[in-house]
DSSP file (Angstrom, degrees, kcal/mol; ACC not computed):
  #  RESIDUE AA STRUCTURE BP1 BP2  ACC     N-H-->O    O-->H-N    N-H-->O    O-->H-N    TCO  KAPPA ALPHA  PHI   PSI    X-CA   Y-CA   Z-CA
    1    1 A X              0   0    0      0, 0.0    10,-1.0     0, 0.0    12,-0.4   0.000 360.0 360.0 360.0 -22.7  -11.8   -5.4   16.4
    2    2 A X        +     0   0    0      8,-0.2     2,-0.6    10,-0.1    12,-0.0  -0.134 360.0 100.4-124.9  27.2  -10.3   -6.9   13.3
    3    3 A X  S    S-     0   0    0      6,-0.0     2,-0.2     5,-0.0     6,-0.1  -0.837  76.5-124.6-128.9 110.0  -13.5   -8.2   12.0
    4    4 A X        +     0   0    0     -2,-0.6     6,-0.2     1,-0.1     4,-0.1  -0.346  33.0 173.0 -93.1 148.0  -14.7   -5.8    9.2
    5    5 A X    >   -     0   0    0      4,-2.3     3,-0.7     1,-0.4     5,-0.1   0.479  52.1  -4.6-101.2-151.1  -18.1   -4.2    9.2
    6    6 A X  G >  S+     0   0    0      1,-0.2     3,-1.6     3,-0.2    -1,-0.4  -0.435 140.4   5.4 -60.7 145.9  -20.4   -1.2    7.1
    7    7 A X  G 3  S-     0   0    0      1,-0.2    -1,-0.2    -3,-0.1    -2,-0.1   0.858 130.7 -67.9  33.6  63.4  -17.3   -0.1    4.5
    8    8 A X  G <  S+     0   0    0     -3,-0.7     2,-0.5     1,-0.1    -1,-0.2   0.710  95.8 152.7  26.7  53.1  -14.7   -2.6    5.5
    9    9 A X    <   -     0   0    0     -3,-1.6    -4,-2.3     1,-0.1     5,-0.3  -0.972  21.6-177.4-113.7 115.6  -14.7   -0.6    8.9
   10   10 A X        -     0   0    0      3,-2.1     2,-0.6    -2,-0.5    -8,-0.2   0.352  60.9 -61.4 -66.3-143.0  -13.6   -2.6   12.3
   11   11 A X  S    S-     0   0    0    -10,-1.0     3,-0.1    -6,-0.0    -7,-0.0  -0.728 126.3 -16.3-114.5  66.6  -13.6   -1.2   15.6
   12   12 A X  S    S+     0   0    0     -2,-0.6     2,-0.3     1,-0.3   -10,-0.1   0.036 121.0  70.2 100.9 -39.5  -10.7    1.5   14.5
   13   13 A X  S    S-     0   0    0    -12,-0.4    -3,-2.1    13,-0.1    -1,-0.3  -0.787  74.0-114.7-119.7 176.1   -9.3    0.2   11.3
   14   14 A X        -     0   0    0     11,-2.6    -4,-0.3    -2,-0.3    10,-0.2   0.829  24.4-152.6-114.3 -72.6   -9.9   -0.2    8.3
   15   15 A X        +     0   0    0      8,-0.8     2,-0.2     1,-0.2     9,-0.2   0.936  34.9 108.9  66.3  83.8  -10.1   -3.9    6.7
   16   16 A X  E     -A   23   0A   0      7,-1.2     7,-3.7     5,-0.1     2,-0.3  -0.879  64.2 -78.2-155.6 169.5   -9.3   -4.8    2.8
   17   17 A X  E     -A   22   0A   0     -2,-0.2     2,-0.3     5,-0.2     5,-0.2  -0.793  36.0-179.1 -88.9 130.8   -7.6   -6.1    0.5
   18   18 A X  E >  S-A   21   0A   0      3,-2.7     3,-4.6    -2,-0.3    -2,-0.0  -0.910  83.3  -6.0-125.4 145.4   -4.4   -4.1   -0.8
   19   19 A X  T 3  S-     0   0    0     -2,-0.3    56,-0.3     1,-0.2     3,-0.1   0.447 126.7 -64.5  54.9  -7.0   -2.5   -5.8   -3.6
   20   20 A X  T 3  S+     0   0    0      1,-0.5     2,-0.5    54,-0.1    -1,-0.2   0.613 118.8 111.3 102.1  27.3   -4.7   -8.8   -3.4
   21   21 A X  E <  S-A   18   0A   0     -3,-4.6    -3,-2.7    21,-0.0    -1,-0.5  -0.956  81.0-107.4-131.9 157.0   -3.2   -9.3    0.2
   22   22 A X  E     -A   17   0A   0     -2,-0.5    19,-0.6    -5,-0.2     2,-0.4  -0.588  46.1-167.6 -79.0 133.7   -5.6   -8.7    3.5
   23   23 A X  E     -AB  16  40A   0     -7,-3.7    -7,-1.2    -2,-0.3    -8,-0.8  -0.874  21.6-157.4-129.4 168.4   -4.4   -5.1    5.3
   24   24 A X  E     + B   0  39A   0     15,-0.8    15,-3.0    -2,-0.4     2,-0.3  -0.895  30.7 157.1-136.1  85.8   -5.2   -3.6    8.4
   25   25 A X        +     0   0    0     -2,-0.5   -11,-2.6    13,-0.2     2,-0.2  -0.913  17.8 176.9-132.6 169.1   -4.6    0.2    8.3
   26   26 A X        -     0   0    0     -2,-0.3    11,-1.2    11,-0.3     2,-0.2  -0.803   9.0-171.8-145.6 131.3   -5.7    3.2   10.1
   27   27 A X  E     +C   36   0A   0      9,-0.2     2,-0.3    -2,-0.2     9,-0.3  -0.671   3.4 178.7-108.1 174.9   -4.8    7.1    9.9
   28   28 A X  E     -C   35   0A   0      7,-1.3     7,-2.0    -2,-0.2     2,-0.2  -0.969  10.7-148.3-159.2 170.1   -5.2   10.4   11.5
   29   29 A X  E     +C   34   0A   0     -2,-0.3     5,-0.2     5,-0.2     3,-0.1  -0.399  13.9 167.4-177.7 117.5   -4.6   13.6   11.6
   30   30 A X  E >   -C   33   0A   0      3,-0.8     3,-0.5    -2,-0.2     2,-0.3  -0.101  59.2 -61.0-106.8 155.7   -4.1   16.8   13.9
   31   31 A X  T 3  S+     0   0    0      1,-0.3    -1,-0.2    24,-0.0     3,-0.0  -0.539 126.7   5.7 -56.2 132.0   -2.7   20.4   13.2
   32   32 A X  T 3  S+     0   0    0     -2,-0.3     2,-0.5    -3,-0.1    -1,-0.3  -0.147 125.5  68.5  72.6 -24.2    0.9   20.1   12.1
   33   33 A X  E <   +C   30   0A   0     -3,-0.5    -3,-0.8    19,-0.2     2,-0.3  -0.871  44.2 169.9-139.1 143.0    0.8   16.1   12.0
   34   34 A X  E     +CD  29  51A   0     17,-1.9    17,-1.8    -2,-0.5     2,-0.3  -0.930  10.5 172.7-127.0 166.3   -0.5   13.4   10.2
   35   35 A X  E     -CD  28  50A   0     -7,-2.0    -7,-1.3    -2,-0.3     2,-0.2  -0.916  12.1-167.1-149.6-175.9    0.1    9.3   10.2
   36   36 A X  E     -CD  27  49A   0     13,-0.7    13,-1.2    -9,-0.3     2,-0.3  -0.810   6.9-155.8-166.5 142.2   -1.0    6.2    9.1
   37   37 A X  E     - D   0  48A   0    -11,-1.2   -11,-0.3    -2,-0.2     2,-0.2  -0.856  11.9-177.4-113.0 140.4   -0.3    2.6    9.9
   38   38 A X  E     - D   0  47A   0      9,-1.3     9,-1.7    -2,-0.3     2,-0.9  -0.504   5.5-171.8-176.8 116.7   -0.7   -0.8    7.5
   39   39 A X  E     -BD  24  46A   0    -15,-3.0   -15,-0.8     7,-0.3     2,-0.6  -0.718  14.2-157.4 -82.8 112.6   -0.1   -4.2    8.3
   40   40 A X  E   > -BD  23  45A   0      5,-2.6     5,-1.5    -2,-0.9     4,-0.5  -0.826  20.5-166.2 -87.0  96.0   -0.2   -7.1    5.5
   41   41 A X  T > 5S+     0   0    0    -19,-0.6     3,-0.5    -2,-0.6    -1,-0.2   0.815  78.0  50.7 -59.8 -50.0   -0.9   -9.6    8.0
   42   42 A X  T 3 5S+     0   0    0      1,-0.3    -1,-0.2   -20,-0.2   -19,-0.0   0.905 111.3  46.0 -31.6 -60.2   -0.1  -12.5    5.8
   43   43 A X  T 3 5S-     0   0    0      2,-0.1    -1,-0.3     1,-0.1    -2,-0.2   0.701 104.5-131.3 -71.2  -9.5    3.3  -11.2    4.6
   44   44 A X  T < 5 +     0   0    0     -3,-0.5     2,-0.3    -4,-0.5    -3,-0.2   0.980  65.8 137.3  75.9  41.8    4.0  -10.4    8.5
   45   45 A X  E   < -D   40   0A   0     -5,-1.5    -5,-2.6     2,-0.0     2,-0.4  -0.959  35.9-168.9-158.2 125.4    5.1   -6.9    6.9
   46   46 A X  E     -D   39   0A   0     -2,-0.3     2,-0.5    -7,-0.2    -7,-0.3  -0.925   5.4-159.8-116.9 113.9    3.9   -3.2    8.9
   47   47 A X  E     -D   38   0A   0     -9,-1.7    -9,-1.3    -2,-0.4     2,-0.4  -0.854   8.2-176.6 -80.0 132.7    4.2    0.4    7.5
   48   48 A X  E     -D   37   0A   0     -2,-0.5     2,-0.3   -11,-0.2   -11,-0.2  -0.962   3.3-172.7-125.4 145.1    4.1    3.3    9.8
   49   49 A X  E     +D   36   0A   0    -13,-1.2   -13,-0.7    -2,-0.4     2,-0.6  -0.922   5.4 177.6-122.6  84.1    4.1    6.6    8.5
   50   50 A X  E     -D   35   0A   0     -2,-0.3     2,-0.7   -15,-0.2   -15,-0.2  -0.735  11.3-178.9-109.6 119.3    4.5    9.5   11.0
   51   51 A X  E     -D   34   0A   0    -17,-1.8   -17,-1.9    -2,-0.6     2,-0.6  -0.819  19.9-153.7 -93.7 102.9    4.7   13.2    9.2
   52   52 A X  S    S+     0   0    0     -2,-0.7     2,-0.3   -19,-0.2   -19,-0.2  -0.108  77.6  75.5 -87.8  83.7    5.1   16.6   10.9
   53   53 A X  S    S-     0   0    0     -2,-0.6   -19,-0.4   -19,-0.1     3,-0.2  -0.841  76.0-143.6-130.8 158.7    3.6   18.4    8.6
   54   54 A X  S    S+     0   0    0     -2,-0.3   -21,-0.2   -21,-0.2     4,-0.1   0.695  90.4  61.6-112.5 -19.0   -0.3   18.3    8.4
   55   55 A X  S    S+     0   0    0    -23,-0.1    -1,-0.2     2,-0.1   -22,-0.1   0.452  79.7 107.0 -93.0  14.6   -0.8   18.6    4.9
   56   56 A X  S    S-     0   0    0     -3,-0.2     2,-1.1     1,-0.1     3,-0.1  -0.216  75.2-108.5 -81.1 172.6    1.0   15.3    3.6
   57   57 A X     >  +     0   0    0      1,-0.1     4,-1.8   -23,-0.1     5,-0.4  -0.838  41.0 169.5 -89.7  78.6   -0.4   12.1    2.3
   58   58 A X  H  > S+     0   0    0     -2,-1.1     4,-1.6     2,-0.2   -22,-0.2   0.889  79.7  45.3 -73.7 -28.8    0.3   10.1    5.0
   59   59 A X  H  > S+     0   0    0      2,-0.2     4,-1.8     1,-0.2    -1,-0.2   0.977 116.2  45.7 -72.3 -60.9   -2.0    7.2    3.5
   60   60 A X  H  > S+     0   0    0      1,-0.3     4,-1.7     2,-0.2    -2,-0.2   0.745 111.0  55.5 -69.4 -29.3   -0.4    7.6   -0.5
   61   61 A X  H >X S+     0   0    0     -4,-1.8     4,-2.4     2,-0.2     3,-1.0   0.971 108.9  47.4 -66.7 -57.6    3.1    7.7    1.2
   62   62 A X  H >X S+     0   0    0     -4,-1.6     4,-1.3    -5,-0.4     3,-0.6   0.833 113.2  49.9 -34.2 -85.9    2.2    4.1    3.0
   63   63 A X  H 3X S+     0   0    0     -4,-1.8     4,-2.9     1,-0.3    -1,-0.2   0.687 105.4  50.8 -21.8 -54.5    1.2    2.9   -0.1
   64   64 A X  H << S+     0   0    0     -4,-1.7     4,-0.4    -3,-1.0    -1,-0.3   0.979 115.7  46.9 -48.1 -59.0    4.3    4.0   -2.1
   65   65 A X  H XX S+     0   0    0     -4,-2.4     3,-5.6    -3,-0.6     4,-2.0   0.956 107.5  57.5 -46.0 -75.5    6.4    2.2    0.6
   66   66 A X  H 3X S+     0   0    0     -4,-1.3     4,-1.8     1,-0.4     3,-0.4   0.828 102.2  51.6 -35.1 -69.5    4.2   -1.0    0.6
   67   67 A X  H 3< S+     0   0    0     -4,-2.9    -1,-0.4     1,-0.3    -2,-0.2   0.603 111.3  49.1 -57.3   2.6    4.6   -1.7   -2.8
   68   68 A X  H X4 S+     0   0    0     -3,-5.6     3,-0.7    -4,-0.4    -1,-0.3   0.667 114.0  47.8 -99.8 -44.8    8.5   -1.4   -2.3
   69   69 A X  H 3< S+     0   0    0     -4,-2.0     3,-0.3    -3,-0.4    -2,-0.2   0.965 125.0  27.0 -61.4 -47.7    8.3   -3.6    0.6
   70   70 A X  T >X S+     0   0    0     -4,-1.8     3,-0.9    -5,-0.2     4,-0.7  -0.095  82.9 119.6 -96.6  21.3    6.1   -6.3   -1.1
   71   71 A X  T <4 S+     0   0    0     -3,-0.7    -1,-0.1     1,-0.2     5,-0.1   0.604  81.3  49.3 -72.8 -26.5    7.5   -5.4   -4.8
   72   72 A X  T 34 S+     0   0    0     -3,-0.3    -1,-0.2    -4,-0.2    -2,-0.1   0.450 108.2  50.4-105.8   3.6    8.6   -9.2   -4.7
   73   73 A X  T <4 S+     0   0    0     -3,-0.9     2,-0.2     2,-0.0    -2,-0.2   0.315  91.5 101.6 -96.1  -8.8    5.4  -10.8   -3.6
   74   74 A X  S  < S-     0   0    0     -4,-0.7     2,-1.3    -7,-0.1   -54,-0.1  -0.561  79.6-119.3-112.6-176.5    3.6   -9.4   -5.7
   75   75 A X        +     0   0    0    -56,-0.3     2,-0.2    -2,-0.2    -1,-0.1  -0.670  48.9 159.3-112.6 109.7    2.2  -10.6   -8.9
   76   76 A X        -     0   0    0     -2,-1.3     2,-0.3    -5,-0.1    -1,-0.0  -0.695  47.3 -84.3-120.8 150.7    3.7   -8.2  -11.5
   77   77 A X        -     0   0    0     -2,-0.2     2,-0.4     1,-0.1    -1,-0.0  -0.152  49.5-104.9 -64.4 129.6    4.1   -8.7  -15.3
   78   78 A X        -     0   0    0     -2,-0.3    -1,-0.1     1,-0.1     0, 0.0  -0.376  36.5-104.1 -36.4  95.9    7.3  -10.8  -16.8
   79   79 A X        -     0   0    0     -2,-0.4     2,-0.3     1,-0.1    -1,-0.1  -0.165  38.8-154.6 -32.8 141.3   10.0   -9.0  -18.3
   80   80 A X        -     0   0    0      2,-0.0     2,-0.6    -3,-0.0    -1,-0.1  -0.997   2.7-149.9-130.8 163.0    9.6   -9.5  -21.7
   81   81 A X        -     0   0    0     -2,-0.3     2,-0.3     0, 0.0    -2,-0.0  -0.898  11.7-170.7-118.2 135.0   12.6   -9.3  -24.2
   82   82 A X        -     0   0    0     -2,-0.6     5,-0.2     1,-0.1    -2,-0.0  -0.934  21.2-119.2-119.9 138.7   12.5   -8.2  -27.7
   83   83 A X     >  -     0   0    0     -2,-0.3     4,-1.3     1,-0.1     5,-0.1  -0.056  32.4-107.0 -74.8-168.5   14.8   -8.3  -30.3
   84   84 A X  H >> S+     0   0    0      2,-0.2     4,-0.7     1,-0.2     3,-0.7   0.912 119.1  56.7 -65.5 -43.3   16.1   -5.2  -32.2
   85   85 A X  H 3> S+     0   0    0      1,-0.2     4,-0.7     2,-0.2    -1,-0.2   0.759 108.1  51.8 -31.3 -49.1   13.9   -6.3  -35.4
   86   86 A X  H 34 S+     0   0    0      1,-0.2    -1,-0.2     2,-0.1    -2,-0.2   0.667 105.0  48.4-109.4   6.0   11.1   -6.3  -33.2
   87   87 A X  H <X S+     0   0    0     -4,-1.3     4,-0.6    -3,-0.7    -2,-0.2   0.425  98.6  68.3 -71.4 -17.1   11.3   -3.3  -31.9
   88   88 A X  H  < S+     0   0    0     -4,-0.7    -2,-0.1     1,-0.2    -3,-0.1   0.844  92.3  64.8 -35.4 -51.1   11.8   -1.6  -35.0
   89   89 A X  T  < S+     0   0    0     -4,-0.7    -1,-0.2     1,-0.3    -2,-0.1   0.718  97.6  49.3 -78.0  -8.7    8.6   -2.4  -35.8
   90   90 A X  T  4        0   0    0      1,-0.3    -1,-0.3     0, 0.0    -2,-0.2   0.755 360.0 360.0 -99.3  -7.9    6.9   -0.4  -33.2
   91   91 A X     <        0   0    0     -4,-0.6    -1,-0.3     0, 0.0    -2,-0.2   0.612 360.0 360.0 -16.3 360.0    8.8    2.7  -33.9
């Protein structure tokens, strides 16, 4: 089931890399309701998304979330600090 196929399709989900981490999602979606599910197997870490309403972004809300759940695993740029001098310059 969990072994992905034509367009990183299993037997029901879906199978890729999100964030450079392996996920496991599938959505759906009826009059009035939509959902989606996605597990980052590694991190141990699930989002389920259940809407009723039928025209939301069930997928782009999952997403949003995931990257707030995994916001500290993942590999994001360094604050960098500059002084006032050298911020001047980019006025």
């Amino acid at each position: 089931m969990f072994t992905p196929g034509e367009r990183d399709y299993g037997y029901g989900v879906v199978i890729k890399n999100l964030f450079g981490r392996k996920n496991i999602s599938h959505g759906g979606a009826i009059e009035g309701a939509s959902t989606f599910i996605s597990r980052f197997v590694e991190d141990d870490a699930t989002v389920i998304v259940l809407c009723n309403i039928g025209r939301v972004n069930a997928e782009g809300i999952s997403r949003r979330l995931s990257t707030i759940l995994l916001r500290d695993r993942l590999n994001t740029p360094a604050e960098i600090k500059l002084s006032r001098d050298a911020l001047k310059k980019y006025e």
